[in-house]
C-alpha positions as CSV (number, residue, x, y, z in Angstrom):
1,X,72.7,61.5,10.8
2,X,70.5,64.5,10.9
3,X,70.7,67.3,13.6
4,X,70.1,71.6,13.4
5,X,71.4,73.7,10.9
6,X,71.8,76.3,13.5
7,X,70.5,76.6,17.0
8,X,67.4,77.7,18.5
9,X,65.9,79.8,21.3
10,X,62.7,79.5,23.1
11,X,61.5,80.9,26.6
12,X,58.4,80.6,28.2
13,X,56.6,79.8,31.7
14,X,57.4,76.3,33.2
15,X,53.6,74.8,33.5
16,X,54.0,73.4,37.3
17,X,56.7,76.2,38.5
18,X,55.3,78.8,37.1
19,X,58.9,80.4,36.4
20,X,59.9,81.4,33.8
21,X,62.9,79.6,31.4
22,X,64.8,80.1,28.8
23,X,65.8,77.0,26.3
24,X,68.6,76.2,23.8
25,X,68.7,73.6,21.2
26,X,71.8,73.7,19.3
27,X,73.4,71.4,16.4
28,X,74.9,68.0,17.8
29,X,77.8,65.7,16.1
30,X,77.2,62.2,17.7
31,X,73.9,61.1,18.2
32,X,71.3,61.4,20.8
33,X,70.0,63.9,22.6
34,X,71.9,65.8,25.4
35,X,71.3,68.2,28.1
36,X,73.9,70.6,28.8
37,X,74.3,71.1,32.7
38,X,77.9,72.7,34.5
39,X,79.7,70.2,34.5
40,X,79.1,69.2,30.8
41,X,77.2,67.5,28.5
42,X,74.7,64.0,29.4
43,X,72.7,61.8,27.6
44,X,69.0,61.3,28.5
45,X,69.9,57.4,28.0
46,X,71.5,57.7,31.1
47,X,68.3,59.5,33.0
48,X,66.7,58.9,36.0
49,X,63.5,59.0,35.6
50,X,61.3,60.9,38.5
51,X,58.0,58.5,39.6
52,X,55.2,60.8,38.8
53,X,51.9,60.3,36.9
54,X,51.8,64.2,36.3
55,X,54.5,64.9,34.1
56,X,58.0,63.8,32.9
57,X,61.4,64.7,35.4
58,X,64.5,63.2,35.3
59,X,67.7,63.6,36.7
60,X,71.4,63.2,34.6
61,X,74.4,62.6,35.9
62,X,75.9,65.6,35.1
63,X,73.7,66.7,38.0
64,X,71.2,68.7,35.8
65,X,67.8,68.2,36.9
66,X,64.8,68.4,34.4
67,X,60.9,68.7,34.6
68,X,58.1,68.6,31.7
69,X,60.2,67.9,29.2
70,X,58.0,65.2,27.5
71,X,56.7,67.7,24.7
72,X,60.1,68.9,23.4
73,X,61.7,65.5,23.6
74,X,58.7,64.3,21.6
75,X,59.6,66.9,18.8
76,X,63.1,66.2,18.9
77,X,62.0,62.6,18.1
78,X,58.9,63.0,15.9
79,X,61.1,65.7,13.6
80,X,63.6,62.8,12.9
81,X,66.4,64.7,14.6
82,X,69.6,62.1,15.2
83,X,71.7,64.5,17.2
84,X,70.8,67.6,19.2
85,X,72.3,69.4,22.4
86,X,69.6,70.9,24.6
87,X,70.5,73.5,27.5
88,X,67.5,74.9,29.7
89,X,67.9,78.0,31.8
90,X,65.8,76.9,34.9
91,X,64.4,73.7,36.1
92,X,61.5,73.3,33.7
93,X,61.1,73.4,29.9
94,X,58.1,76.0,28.7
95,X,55.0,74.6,28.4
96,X,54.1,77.5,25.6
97,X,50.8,76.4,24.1
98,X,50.2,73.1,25.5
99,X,51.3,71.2,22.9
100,X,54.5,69.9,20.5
101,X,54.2,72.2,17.9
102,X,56.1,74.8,18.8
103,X,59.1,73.3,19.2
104,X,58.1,71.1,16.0
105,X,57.5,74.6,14.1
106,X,61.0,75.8,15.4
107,X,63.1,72.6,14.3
108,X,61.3,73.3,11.2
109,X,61.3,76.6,10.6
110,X,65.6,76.1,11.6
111,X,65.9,73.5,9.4
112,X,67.7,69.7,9.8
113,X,71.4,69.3,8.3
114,X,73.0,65.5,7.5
115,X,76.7,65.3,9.6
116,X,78.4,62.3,9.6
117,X,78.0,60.0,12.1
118,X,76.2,57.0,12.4
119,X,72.9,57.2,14.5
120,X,71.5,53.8,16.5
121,X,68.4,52.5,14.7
122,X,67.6,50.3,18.1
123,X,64.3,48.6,17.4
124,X,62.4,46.1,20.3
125,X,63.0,42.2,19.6
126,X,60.3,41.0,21.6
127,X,57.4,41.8,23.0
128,X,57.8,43.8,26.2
129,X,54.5,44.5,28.6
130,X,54.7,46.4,31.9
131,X,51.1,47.3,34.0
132,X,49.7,49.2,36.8
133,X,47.0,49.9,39.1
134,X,45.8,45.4,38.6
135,X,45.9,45.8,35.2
136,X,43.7,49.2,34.3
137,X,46.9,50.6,33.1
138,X,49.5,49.2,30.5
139,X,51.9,49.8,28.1
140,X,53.4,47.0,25.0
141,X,55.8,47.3,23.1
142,X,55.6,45.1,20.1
143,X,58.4,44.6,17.4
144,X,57.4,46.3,14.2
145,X,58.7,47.7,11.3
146,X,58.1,51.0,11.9
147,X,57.5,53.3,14.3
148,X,53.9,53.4,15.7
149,X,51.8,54.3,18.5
150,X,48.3,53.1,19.8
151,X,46.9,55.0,22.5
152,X,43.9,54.3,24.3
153,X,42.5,56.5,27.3
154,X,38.9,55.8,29.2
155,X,37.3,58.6,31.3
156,X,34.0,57.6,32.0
157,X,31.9,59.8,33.3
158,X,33.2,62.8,32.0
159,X,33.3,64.7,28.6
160,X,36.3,63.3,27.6
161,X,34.8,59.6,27.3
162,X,36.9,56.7,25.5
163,X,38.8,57.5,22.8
164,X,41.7,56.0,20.7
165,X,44.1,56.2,17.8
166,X,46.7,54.8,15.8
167,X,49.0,56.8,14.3
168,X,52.3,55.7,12.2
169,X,55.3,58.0,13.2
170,X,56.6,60.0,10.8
171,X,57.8,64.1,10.3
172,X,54.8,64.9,8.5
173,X,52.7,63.5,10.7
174,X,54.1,64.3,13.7
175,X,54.0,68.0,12.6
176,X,50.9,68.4,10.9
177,X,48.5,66.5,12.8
178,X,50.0,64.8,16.3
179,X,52.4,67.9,17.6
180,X,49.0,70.3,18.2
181,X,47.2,68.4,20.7
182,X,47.3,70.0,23.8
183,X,47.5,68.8,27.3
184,X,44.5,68.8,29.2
185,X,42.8,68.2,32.6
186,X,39.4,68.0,34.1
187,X,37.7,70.8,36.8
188,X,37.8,68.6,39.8
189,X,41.8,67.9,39.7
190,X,42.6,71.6,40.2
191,X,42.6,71.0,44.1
192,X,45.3,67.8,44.2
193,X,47.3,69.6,42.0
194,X,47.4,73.2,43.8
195,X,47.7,70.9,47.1
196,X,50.8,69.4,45.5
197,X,52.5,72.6,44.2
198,X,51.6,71.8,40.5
199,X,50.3,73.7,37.5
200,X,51.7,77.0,38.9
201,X,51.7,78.2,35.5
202,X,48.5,76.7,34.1
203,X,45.9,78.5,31.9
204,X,43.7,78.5,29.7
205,X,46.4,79.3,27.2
206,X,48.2,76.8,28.0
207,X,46.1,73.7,28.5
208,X,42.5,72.5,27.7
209,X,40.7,71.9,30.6
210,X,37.0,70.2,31.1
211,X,34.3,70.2,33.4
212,X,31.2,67.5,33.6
213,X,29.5,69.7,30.8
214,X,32.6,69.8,28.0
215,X,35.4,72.5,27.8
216,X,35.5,75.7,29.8
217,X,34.8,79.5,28.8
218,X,34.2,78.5,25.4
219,X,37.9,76.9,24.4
220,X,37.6,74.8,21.9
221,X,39.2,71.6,20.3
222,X,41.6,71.8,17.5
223,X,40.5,68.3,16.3
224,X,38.1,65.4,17.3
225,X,40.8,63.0,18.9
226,X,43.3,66.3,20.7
227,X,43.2,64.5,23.8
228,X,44.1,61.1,23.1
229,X,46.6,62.4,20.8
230,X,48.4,64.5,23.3
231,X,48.5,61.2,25.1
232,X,50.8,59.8,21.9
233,X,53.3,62.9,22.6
234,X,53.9,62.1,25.9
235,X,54.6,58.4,25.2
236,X,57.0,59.3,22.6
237,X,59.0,61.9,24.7
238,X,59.2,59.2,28.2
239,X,60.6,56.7,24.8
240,X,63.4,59.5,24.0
241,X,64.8,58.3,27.9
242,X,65.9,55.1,25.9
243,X,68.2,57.1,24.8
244,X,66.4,57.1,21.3
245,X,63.0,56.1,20.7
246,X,63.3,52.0,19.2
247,X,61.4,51.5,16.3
248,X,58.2,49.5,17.2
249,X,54.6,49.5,17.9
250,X,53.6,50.8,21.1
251,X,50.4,50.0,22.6
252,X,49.4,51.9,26.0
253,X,45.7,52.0,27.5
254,X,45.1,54.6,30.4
255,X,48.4,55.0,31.0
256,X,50.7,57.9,32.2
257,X,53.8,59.3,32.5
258,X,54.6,56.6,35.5
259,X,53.5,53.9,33.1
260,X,55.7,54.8,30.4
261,X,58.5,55.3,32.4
262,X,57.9,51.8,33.4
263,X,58.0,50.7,30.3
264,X,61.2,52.3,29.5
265,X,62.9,51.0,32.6
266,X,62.3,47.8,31.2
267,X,63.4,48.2,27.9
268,X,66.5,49.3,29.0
269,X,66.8,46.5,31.8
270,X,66.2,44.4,29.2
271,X,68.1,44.9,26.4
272,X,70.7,48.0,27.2
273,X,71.3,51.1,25.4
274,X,72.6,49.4,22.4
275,X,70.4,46.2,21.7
276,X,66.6,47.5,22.2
């Protein structure tokens, strides 16, 4: 069972507060992941997931409540960490660039240590298919021998077009390749989300952002594919609120956070904790 070697610190601005936070990931000897809150520590199998398309929030029994944590749950899962113990000064994890990679670069940079333990390996059985919106949006879970992730997103009429990938889920990959993309957003969904209190502490440093034209004041992409690949990071942190991400081939099309937390809901519905 692999967790930390040591624990790690990282503060930043929470992207829809605004306010500023300060995280802790420390070394963990029985598997999962866990938020520390006041009264202790809870698992995020045992989350409530928030209904929102915008971002990932959850609620624990321990009564710690957490926002926009999609990015660093996706690290904790993509770096092939069994065990870790999270605790997050404030109500929102940092969004720091946009993307996975710092909190990949951190686990990294820390280092993974084998305890003993033995860690789940849940994998899906069956097919499982939840949709939304008649159909435009869906998520399928597929059994597989390893992990993998198709994405598909379609935004027609904008610079962003149709684009999709396949990528097999792995350290290396996840670090080198799917933790950089960074999260992005279009010109004429700034108003809805200032309307709704949202992206507080959104920049251009922090997100890439497009108007009918292409990308704005010259940012530019890191790779062909960033934004359907940042897609792929936020399916696998909603997966982590399975309590750890089973082994199988996910397929989602124009999905969102909503979807997947659909589709999580269902697994768990479905099969429990133990027998995904």
């Amino acid at each position: 069972m692999l967790t930390l070697k040591d624990e790690i610190k990282i503060s930043g601005v929470g992207l829809h507060s605004g306010e500023h936070s300060v995280l802790h990931l420390r070394p963990c000897g029985r598997a999962g992941i866990y938020f520390r809150g006041k009264s202790g520590l809870a698992s995020t199998a045992d989350a409530v997931i928030e209904e929102d398309s915008r971002l990932t929030g959850f609620s624990l029994p321990n009564g710690a409540a957490i926002r926009t944590a999609e990015h660093l749950l996706a690290a904790v899962a993509g770096m092939g960490l069994d065990a870790v113990e999270i605790e997050l000064e404030g109500a929102e994890v940092p969004i720091m660039d946009g993307s996975a990679f710092c909190f990949a670069e951190a686990i990294k940079e820390c280092g993974v240590t084998e305890v003993d333990g033995d860690a789940e390996r849940l994998a899906v059985s069956s097919p499982v298919a939840v949709r939304e919106k008649d159909g435009e949006r869906l998520a399928v879970a597929l059994p597989s021998e390893k992990l993998s992730v198709t994405y598909v997103i379609d935004y027609p009429g904008t610079p962003i077009g149709t684009q999709s990938v396949k990528y097999d889920i792995t350290p290396e990959m996840f670090y080198n390749i799917i933790s950089k993309a960074r999260t992005f957003g279009l010109t004429y969904e700034l108003g809805f989300l200032k309307e709704n209190g949202l992206a507080k502490g959104g920049s251009l440093e922090n997100a890439l952002l497009f108007d009918d034209k292409g990308l704005v004041e010259g940012q530019k992409l890191r790779f062909p594919l960033e934004c359907v690949t940042h897609k792929v990071i936020d399916l696998l942190g909603d997966l982590t609120l399975a309590g750890s991400v089973p082994v199988g081939h996910y397929i989602a099309v124009a999905a969102g956070h909503s979807t997947h937390g659909k589709l999580v809901r269902r697994l768990k519905a479905l099969y429990g904790h133990k027998n995904i």
